[in-house]
C-alpha positions as CSV (number, residue, x, y, z in Angstrom):
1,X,-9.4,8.2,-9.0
2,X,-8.1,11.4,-11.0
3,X,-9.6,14.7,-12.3
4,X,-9.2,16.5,-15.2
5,X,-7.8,20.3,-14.8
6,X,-7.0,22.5,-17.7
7,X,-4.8,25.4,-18.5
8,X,-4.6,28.0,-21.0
9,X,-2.8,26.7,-24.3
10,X,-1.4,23.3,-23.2
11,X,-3.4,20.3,-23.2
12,X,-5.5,18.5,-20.3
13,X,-4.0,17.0,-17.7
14,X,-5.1,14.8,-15.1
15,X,-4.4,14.9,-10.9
16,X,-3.7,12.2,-8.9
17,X,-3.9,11.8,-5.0
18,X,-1.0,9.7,-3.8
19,X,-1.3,7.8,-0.4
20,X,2.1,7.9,1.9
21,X,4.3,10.4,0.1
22,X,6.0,12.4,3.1
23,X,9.4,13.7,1.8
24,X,11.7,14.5,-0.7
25,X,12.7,10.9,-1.2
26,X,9.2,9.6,-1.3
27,X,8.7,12.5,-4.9
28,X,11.6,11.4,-6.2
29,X,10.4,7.7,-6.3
30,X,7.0,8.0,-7.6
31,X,8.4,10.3,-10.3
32,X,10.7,7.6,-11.3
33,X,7.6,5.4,-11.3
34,X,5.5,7.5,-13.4
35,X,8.5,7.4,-15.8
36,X,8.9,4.1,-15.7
37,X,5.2,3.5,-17.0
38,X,5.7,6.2,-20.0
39,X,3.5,8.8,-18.0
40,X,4.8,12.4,-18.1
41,X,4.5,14.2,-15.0
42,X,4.2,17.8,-14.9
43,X,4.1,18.4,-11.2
44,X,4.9,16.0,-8.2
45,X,4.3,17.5,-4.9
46,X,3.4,16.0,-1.1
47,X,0.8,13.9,-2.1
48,X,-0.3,15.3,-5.3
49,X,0.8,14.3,-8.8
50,X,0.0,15.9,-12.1
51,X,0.5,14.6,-15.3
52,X,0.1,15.7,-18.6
53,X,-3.0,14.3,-21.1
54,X,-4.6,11.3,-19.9
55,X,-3.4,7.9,-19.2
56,X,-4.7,4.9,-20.7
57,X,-6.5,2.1,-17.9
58,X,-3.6,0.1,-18.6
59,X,-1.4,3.0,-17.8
60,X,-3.2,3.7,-14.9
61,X,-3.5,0.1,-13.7
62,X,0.6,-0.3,-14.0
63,X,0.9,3.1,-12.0
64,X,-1.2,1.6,-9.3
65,X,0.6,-1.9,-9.4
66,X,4.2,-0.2,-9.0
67,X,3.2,2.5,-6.3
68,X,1.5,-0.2,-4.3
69,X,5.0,-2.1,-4.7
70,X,6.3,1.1,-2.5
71,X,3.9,1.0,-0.5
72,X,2.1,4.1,-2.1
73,X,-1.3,4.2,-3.1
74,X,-3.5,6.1,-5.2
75,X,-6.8,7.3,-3.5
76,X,-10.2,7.6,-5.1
77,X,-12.1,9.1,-2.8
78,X,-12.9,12.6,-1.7
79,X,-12.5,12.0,2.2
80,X,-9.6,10.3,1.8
81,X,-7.9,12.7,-0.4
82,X,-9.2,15.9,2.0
83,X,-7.7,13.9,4.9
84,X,-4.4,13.2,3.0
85,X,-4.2,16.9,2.2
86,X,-3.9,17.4,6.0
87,X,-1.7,15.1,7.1
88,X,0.7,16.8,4.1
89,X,-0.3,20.0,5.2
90,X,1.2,19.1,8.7
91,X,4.1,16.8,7.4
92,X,5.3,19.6,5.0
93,X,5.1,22.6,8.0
94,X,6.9,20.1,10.5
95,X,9.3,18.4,8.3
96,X,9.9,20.8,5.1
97,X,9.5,24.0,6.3
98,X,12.1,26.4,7.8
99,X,9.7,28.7,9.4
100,X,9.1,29.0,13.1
101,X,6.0,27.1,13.9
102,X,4.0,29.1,16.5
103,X,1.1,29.3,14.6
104,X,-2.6,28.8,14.7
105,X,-3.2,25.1,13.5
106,X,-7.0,25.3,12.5
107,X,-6.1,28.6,10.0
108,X,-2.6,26.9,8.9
109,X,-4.9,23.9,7.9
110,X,-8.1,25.6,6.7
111,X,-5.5,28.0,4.7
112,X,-3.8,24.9,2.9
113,X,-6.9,23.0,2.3
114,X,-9.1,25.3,1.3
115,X,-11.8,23.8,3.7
116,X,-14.1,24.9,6.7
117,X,-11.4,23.0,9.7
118,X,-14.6,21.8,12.0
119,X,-15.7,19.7,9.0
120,X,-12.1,18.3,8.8
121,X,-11.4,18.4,12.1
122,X,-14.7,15.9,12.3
123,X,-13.9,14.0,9.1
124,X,-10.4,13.5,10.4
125,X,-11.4,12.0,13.6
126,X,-14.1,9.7,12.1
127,X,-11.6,8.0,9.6
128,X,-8.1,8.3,11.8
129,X,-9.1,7.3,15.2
130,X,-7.3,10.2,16.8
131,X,-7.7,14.3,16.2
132,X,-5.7,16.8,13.9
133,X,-4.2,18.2,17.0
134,X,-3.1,14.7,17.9
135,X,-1.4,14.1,14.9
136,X,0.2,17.4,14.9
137,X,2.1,16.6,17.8
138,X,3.0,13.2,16.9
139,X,4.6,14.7,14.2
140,X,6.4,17.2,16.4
141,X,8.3,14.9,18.9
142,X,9.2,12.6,15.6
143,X,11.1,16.3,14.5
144,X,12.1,16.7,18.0
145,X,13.7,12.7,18.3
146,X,15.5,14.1,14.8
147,X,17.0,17.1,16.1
148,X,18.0,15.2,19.2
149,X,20.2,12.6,17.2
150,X,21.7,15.1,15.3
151,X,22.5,16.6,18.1
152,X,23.2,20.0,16.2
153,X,20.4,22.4,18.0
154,X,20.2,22.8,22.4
155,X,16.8,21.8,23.3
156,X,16.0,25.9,24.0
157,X,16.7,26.1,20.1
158,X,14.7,22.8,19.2
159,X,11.5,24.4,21.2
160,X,12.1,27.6,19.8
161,X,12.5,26.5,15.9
162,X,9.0,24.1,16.9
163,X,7.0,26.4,17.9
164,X,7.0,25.3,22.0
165,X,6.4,28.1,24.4
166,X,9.2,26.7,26.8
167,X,11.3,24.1,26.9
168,X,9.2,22.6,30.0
169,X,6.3,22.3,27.2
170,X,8.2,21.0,25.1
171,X,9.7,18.2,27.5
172,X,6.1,17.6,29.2
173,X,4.5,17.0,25.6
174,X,8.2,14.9,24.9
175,X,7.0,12.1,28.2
176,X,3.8,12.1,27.2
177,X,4.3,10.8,24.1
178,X,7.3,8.6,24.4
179,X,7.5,7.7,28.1
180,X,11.2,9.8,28.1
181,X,12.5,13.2,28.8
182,X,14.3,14.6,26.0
183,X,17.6,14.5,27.9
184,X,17.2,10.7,28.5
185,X,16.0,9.9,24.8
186,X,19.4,11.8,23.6
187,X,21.7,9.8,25.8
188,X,19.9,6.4,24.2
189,X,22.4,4.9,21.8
190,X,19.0,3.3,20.3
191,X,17.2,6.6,19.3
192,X,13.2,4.8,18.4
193,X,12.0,6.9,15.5
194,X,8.8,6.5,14.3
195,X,8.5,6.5,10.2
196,X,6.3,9.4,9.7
197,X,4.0,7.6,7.3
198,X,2.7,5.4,10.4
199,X,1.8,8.0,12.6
């Protein structure tokens, strides 16, 4: 469920792997959680929460009750955590991240997890039912559907800032995935978003 690290002159602290935490809000929540059971975090990231010393079971029991109550969850196994480190990977690059995105996936991924990508590329396929790739792009048109309703970028800018070679791609890939053209999904006054922890 947790691992120890340690650094020079503080005390032990303890790691925990946090299921559904996509954004800003989502840190902000389970930090107030953690507070709430007494536990004193010393980092809260995507996915990743570090706490100083270690929590008693009852602590840790609370935690899990609370976060669940969120609909958060703590993971205890090493698949799970290596495939929740790529889906953060991607949701922080698509959603967080201000740099252009034409990039090579497999070293973006293998960079941030620190792990061969054909043996998460596999892994992520076994457990998720779909690829990497795949979810990459689902989470792409839900940043595309965004910068539609805002309505603050032309679609040349939208494919540019995402990483699409053209704005044809970018509308091809668009239909594909939602059955709409881009221009048609902006003109909806219903604009369908997907919440990016159920992609």
């Amino acid at each position: 469920m947790f691992r120890y690290t340690y650094r020079l002159n503080t005390f032990a602290s303890v790691k925990f792997y946090i299921k559904n935490m996509v954004c800003a809000r989502c840190k902000m929540a389970v930090a107030a959680v953690l507070e709430k059971a007494g536990i004193k975090a010393t980092s809260v990231e995507l996915g990743e929460v570090e706490v100083q010393g270690e929590p008693s079971a009852q602590q840790i029991e609370k935690l899990s009750e609370n976060l669940k109550t969120l609909g958060f969850e703590i993971i205890d196994d090493r698949k799970s955590k290596m495939i929740e480190k790529v889906k953060n990977a991607i949701v922080t690059l698509i959603h967080h991240s201000e740099e252009q995105q034409n990039l090579n996936l497999s070293d973006y991924i293998t960079q941030q997890v620190n792990y061969d990508y054909t043996y998460l590329s596999n892994l992520f396929s076994e457990v998720e039912g779909t690829t990497i790739e795949k979810y990459f792009i689902a989470q792409k048109i839900e940043k595309v559907k965004e910068l539609l309703r805002y309505d603050e970028l032309t679609l040349s800018e939208i494919a540019y800032k995402l990483g699409y070679s053209s704005v044809a791609y970018l509308s091809n890939q668009f239909k594909k995935q939602t059955g709409l053209t881009p221009t048609f999904f902006k003109a909806q006054k219903q604009n369908h978003r997907i919440n990016i922890e159920d992609l």
